[in-house]
C-alpha positions in Angstrom: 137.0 14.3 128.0 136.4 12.3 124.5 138.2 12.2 121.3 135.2 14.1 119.4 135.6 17.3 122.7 139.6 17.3 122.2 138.9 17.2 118.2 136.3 19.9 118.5 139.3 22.0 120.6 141.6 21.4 118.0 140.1 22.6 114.5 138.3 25.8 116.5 142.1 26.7 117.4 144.4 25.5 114.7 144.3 27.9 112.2 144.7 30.8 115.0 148.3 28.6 115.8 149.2 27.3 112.0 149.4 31.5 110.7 152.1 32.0 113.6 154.4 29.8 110.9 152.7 30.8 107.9 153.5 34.0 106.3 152.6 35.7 102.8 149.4 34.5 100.7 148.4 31.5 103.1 149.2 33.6 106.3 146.4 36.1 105.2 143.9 33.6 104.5 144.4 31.4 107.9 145.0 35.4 109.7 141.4 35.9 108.5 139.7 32.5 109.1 141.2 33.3 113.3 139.4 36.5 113.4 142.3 38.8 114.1 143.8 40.6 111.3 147.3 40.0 112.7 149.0 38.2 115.8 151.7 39.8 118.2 154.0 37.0 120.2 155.9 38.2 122.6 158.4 36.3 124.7 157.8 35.4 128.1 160.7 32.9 129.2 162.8 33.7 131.9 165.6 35.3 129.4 163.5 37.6 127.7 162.1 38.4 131.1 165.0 39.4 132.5 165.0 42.0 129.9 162.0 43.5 130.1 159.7 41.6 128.1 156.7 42.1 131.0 156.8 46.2 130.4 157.2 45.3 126.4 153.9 43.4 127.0 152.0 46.2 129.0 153.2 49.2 126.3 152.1 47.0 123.8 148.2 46.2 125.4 148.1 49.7 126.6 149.1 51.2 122.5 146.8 48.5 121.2 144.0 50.0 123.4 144.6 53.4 122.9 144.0 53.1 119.4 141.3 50.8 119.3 143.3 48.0 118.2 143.0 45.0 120.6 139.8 43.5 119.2 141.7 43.1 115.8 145.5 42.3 117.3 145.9 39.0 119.1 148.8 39.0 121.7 150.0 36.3 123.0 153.1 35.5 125.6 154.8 32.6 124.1 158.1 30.7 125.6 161.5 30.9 124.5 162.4 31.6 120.5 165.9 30.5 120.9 167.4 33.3 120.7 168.0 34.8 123.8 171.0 37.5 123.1 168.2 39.1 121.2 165.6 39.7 123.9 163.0 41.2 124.3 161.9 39.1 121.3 158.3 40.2 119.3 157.4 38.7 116.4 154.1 39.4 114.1 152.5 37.3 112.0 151.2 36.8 109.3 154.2 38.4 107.9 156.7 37.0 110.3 158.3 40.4 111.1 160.8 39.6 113.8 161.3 42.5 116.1 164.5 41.9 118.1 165.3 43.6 121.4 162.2 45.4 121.8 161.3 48.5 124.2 158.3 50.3 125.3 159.3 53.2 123.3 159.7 51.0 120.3 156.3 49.1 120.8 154.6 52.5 120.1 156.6 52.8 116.6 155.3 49.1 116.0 151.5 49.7 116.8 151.2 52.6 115.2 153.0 52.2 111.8 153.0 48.2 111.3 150.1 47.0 113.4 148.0 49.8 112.2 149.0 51.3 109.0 150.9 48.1 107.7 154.6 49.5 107.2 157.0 47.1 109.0 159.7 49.0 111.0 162.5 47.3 109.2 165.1 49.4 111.4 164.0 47.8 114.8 164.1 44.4 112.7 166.6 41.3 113.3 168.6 42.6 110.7 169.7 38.9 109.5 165.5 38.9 108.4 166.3 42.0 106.3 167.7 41.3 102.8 170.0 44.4 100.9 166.4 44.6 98.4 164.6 45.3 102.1 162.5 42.2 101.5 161.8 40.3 105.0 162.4 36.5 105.5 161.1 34.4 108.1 163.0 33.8 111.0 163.3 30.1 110.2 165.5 30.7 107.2 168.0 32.4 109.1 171.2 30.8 109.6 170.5 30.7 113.4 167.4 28.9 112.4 167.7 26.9 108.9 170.0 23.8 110.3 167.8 23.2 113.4 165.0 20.7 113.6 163.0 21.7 116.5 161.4 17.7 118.1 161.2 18.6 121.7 161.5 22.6 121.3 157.8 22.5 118.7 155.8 24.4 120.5 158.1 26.9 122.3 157.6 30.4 121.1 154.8 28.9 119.1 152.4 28.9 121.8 150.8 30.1 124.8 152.1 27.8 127.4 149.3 28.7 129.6 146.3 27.8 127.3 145.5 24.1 127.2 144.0 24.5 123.7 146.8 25.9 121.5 148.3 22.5 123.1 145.4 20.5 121.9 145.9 22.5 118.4 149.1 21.3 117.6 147.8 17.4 118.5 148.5 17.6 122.1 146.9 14.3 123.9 146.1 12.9 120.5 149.2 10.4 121.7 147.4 9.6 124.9 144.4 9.0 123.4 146.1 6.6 121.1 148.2 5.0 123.1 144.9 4.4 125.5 143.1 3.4 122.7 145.1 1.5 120.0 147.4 0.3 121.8 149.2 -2.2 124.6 151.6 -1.1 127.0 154.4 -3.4 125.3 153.2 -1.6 122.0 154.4 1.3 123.5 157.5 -0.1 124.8 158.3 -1.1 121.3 157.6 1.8 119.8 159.9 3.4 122.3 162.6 1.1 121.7 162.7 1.1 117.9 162.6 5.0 117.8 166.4 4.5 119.6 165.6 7.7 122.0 167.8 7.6 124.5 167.7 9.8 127.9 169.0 13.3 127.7 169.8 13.9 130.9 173.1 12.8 130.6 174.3 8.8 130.2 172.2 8.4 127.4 170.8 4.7 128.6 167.7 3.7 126.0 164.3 5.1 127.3 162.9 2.0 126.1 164.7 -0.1 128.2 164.2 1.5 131.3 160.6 1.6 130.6 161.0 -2.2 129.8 162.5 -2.9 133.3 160.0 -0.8 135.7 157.2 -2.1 133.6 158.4 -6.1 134.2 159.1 -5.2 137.9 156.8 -6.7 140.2 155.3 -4.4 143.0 151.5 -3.5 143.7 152.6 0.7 143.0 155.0 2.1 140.7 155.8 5.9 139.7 156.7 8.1 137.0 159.4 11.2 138.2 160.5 13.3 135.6 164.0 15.3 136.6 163.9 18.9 136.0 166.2 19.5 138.6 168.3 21.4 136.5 172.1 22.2 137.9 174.4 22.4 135.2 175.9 26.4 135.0 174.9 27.9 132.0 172.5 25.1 131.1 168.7 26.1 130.6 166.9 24.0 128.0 164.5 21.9 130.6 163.6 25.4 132.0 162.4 26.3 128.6 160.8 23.3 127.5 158.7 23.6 130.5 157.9 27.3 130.4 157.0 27.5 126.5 155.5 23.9 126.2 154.6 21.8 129.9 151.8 20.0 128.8 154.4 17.9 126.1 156.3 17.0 129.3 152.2 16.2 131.4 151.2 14.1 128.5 154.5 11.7 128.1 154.5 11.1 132.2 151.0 10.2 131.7 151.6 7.6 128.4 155.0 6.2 130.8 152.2 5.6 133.5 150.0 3.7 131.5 153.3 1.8 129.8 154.4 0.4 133.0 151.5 0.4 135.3 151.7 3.8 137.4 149.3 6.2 138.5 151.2 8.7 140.3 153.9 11.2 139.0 155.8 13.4 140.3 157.9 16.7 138.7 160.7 17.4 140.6 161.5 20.9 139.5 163.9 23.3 141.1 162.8 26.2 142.8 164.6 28.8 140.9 162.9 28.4 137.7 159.9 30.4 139.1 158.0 30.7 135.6 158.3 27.5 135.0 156.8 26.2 138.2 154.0 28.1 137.7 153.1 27.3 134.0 153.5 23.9 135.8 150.9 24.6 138.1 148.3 26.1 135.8 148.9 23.0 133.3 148.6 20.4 135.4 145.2 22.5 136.9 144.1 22.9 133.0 144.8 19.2 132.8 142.7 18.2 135.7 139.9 20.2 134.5 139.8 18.7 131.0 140.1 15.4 132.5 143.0 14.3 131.1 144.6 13.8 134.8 143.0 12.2 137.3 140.1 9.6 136.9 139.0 7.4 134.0 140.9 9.3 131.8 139.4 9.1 128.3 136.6 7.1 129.7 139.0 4.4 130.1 139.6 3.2 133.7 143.1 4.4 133.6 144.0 6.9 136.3 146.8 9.1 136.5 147.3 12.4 138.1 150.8 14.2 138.7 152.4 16.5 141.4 155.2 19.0 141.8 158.1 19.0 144.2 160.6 21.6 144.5 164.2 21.2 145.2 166.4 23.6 146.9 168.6 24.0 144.0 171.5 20.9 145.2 173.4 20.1 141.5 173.5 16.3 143.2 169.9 15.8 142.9 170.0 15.7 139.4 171.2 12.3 140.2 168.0 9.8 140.2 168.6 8.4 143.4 169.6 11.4 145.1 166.2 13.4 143.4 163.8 10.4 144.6 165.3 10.8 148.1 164.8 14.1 148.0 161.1 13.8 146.9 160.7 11.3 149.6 161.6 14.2 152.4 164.9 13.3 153.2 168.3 15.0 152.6 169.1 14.9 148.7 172.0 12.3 148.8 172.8 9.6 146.2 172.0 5.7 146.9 174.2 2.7 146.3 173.1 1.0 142.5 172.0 -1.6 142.3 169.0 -2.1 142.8 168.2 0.4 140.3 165.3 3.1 140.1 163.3 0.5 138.0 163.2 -2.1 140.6 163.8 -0.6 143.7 162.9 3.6 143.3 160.8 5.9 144.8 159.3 5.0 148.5 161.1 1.8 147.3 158.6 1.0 144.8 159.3 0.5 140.9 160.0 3.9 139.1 160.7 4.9 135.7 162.6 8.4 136.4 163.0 10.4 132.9 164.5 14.2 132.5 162.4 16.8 130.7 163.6 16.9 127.1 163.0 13.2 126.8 159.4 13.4 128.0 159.2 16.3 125.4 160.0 13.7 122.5 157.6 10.6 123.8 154.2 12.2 122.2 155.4 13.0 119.1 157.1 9.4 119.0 153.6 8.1 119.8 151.9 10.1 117.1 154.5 10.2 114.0 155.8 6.7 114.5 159.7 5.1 115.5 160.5 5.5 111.7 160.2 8.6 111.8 161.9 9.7 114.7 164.8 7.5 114.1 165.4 9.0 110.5 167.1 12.0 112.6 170.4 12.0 114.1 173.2 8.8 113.6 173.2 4.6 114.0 173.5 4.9 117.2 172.6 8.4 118.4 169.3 8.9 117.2 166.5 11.9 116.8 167.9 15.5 117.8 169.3 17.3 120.9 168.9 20.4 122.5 171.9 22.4 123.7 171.8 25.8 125.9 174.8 27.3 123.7 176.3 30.4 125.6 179.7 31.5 126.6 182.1 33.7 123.8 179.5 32.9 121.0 177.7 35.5 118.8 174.1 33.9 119.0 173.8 32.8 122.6 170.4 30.9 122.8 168.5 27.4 123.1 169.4 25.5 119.6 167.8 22.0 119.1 169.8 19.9 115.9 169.9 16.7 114.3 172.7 14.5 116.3 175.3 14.3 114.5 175.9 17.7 113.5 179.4 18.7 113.6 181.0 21.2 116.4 181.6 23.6 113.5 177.8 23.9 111.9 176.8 24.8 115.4 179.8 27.1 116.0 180.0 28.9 112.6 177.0 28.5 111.0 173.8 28.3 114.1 176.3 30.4 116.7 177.2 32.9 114.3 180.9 32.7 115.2 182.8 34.0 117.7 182.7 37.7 118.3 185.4 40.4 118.3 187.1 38.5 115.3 188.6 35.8 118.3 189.4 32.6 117.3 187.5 29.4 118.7 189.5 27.7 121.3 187.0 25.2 122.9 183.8 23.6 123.8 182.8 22.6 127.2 179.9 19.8 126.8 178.3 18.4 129.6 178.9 21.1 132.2 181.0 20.0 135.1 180.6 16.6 134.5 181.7 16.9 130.9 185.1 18.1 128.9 186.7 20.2 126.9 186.4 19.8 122.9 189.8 21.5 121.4 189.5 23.4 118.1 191.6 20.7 116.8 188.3 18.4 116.8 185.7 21.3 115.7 184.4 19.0 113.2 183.5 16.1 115.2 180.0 15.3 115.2 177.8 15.9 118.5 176.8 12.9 119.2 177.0 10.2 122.5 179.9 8.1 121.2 182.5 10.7 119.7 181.6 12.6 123.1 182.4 10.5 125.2 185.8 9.1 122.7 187.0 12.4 123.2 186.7 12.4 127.0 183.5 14.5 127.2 179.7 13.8 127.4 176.8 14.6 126.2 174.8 16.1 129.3 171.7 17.4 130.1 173.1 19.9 127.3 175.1 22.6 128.4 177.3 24.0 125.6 179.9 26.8 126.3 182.5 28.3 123.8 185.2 29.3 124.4 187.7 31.6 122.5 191.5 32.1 122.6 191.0 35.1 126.0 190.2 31.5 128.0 192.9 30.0 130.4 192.2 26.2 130.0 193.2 25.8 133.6 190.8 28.6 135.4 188.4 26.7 133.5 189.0 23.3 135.0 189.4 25.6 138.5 185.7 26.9 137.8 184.3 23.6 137.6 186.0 22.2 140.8 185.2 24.9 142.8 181.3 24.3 141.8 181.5 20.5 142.4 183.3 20.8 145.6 180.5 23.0 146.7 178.0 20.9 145.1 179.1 17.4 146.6 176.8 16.1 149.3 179.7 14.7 150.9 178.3 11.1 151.6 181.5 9.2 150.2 185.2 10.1 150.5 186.4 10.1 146.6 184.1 12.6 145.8 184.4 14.1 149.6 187.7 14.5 150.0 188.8 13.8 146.3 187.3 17.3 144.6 188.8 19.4 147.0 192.2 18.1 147.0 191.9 18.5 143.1 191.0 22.2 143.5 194.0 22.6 145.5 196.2 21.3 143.3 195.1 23.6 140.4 194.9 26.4 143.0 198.7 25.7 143.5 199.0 25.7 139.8 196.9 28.9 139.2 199.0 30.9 141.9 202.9 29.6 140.4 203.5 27.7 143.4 202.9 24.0 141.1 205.5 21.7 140.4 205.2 19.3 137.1 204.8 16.5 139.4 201.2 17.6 140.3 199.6 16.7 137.1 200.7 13.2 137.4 199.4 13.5 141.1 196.0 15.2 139.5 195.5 12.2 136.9 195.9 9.4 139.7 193.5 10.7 142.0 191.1 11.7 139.5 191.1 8.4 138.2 190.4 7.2 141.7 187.7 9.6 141.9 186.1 8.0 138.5 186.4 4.4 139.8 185.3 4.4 143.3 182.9 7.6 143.8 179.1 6.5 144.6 177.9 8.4 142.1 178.2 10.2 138.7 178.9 13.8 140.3 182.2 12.3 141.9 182.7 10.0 138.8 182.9 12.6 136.7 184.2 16.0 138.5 187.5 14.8 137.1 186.6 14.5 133.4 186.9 18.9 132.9 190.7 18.5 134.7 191.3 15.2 132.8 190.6 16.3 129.1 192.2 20.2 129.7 195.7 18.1 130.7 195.2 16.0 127.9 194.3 18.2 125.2 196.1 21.7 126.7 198.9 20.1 128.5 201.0 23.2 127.3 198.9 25.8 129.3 199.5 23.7 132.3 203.2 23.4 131.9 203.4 27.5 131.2 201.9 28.2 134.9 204.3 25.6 136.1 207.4 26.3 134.5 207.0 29.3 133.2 204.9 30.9 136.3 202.8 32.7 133.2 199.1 32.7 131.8 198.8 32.1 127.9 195.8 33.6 128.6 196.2 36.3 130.7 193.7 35.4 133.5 195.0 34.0 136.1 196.2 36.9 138.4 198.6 35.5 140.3 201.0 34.7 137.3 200.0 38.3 135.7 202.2 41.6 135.8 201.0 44.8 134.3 203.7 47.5 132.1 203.7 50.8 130.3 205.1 50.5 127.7 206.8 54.2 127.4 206.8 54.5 123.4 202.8 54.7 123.6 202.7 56.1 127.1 201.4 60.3 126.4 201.7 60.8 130.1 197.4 61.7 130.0 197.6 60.7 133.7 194.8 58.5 133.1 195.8 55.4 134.3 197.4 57.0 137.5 194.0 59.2 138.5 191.6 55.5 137.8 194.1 53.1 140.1 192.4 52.4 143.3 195.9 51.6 145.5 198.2 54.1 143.8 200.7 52.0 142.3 201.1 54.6 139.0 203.4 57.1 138.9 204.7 59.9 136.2 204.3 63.4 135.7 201.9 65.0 132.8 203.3 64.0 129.2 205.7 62.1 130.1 205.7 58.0 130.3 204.3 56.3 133.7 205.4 53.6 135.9 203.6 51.0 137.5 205.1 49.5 140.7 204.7 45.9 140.6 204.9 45.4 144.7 201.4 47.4 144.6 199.6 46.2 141.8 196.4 44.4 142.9 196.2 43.4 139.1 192.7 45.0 139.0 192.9 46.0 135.2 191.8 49.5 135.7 194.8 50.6 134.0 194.5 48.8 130.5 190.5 49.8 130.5 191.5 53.4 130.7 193.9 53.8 128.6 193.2 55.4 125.2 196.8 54.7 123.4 197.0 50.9 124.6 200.1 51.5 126.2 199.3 49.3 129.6 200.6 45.9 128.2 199.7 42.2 130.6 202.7 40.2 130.8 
């Protein structure tokens, strides 16, 4: 393909992509210039999936065709919009009328009163898009939406994922072309390097640098891996980069090749993100077809072609060494460092190894320049980061912000707070490698070094709230009991050390722990952090480590005090009627699986504490709040 074919691509298709963000006066005119009066995008990540966005999809083509609509309605399946706790998500443009949780039943409203007689349905609206005058907003200037700055998250829910052009009309391969073109591979080093991305997939080390290093290495083949091997629980933001926008991720492994001398790539993507690995597929096929993989791409003499691996869905091949063992065909264990990946990497060649979300930044790096790029985020911490934010938070969803915004603007402001009028507690960051950020600190800012100062880490991106319902040492249990599952067992600190953590806090979660087990716990876990092989036994300690530190007080309750603040932890839990409120409804008696409720009709009940199994049946049913956890 040439510059004049991919130019050609782009103005036939940018106007039909520009009027998804355009709405009132210049929305109309670009709506008309695309042929189609209006546009329909529907969700099709795996979230909105999950909830039914396919059969939103078919009543809306079936409605369109019914009433002769679908030569003047374009509909397009787009990737994620962010927010998730709102699917099935539909939006329409030109007038950017956000339809949030959608249904078949709904759909029909939509065609026939908005898409066809030009009434919006402002009652299946997201209300936050609907002012008291009735006048819509775009979703953009919502409060979910107005302190995000979307880098690596451009195209997703902008696009069909599946349709090389709409790439190509928001400037897709415009930075290969470039960088093919215009410029050296140390140019593109430098650019790299003075934009100050560093790699999001969870140390942070300068992309520059390690491009630097596999490019100076010597070796007659080098490779290009990007890790979407994504493990972290509740984490999902390379899963929607690739299923809303792959060809961002296609285009940067193909511009690393060229940097540092490779012309092989490989993906290694887990096989439980199903969507994704299929918009995979039919990108790198659209790719190949356009010949912008493969040979003498750009008429250049620079080949480059990329394939996809799948891994079984082990959390330790997230770890380079472990991945590119992994990819090689043997079992996914971690290697001794150094040599590193950029000397020594995969089929012992050089290798430059780079998650997903970084990839998603390198194009627009190319293309906008290293000024630009690093006039987002802090000195040190620079551009923006994307954060799966879930757990007791009002907006769960994919956010992307500057760094250096503080806990608080993403908790308050983006989140939307914390539901059920609970107070924030905590943030976990970093899933089980990361720690706990207490309220106390809610206004640090989210970057690498305050992170990591507060005994945390940034991650692949995880974020998960927490309110004040959360026991601070189930928590810490949670996490142990997933990297004690996850550990490949190759060395003994990790081995042997994140089991014999879990059994302390097992000990301590069941009132048989003695205060002498949390100096126990800090010894060994700094053990762990000094002599593991690699970062999954390095860090299982750090959710243990910053729960003692910053909730020491929960941990001495279950010790001393054999209770739960929280009232979670079952073991240290005892259920009681309290008679005042009891109206003897014989509620709580009939709905108690082992019969440990007794009482006769209006008159107060007893629960016999040698039976309880602690299910919480009891305080569900009640209707007078009289079943009290002690």
């Amino acid at each position: 393909m040439t510059i004049e074919e991919l130019n050609k691509i782009k103005k036939s298709r940018e106007d039909l992509v520009k009027v998804r963000k355009i709405i009132a006066e210049e929305g109309e005119k670009l709506a008309k210039k695309t042929g189609y009066r209006k546009q329909v995008l529907v969700c099709g990540g795996t979230g909105c999936t999950s909830s039914g966005s396919q059969k939103v999809l078919e009543a809306l083509d079936s409605e369109l065709k019914k009433q002769g609509l679908d030569k003047e309605i374009l509909v397009v399946r787009t990737g994620c919009f962010g927010l998730c706790s709102l699917g099935p998500i539909m939006i329409v443009y030109p007038e950017g009328a956000f339809y949030a949780q959608a249904t078949p039943e709904g759909v029909i409203r939509v065609v026939d009163e908005h898409l066809k007689n030009g009434k919006i349905c402002k009652d299946l609206l997201y209300q936050e898009t609907v002012h008291e005058d009735g006048s819509i907003i775009s979703l953009y200037e919502t409060n979910f939406y107005k302190k995000q700055k979307r880098v690596a998250l451009r195209n997703c829910g902008v696009i069909d994922p599946e349709n090389i052009e709409e790439y190509i009309a928001t400037d897709g391969y415009q930075a290969l072309y470039k960088v093919l073109n215009e410029m050296k591979p140390d140019d593109v080093i430098k650019e790299i390097l003075d934009s100050g991305i560093r790699g999001r997939g969870g140390a942070g080390f300068p992309t520059g640098k390690k491009w630097q290093f596999a490019k100076a290495s010597q070796g007659d083949v080098k490779y290009v891996c990007c890790n979407a091997d994504e493990g972290d629980p509740g984490a999902f933001m390379d899963r929607s980069i690739l299923e809303g926008d792959p060809h961002a991720v296609l285009e940067a492994m193909a511009i690393a090749g060229y940097t540092i001398g490779a012309h092989q790539g490989y993906i290694y993507v887990r096989a439980e993100y199903p969507v994704a690995v299929n918009r995979l597929k039919i990108a790198i096929d659209q790719a190949r077809e356009y010949g912008l993989l493969g040979k003498d791409i750009f008429g250049k003499g620079f080949d480059f072609d990329i394939e996809i691996r799948l891994g079984a869905g082990a959390f330790v091949c997230g770890e380079e060494t472990a991945l590119m063992t992994s990819i090689e065909g043997h079992r996914g264990e971690p290697r001794p460092r150094p040599p590193f990946p950029a000397v020594k990497g995969l089929f012992g060649k050089p290798t430059v190894l780079n998650n997903v979300e970084t990839l998603a930044n390198i194009a627009q790096i190319i293309r906008k320049g290293a000024a630009w790029y690093s006039s987002m985020g802090t000195e040190t911490s620079k551009g923006t980061k994307v954060f799966a934010l879930g757990g007791k938070i009002t907006n769960v969803g994919l956010v992307e912000i500057p760094m250096g915004t503080t806990l608080r603007e993403i908790v308050e402001e983006i989140g939307g707070g914390i539901p059920n009028g609970k107070k924030f507690k905590a943030a976990q960051t970093g899933g089980p490698s990361g720690g706990c950020i207490p309220a106390c600190h809610i206004d640090t800012p989210i970057d690498y070094e305050h992170l990591t100062a507060l005994g945390s880490m940034m991650g692949s991106g995880g974020l998960i709230i927490m309110d004040e319902d959360t026991c601070m040492v189930d928590i810490s249990k949670f996490y142990l009991n997933f990297t004690v599952d996850e550990s490949c067992g190759k060395c003994t600190p990790c081995r042997i050390g994140t089991r014999r953590l879990l059994q302390f806090l097992e000990k301590i979660t069941s009132g048989n722990g003695e205060l002498e087990d949390l100096d126990k716990i800090e010894e060994l876990a700094n053990h762990m952090k000094n002599s593991s092989l690699c970062a999954l036994g390095q860090s299982a300690p750090n959710p243990v480590l910053s729960t003692i530190s910053y909730f020491r007080d929960e941990y001495i309750a279950h010790i001393v005090d054999k209770k739960c603040p929280a009232g979670v932890c079952k073991d240290l839990l005892r259920y009681e009627i309290d008679a005042s409120k009891c109206r003897g409804c014989t509620l709580c008696a009939r709905n108690c699986p082992v019969g440990a409720i007794s009482g006769t009709v209006k008159n107060p009940h007893v629960i016999d504490t040698d039976k309880c199994i602690k299910c919480g049946l009891c305080v569900k049913n009640c209707k007078f709040g009289a079943v009290v956890k002690k």
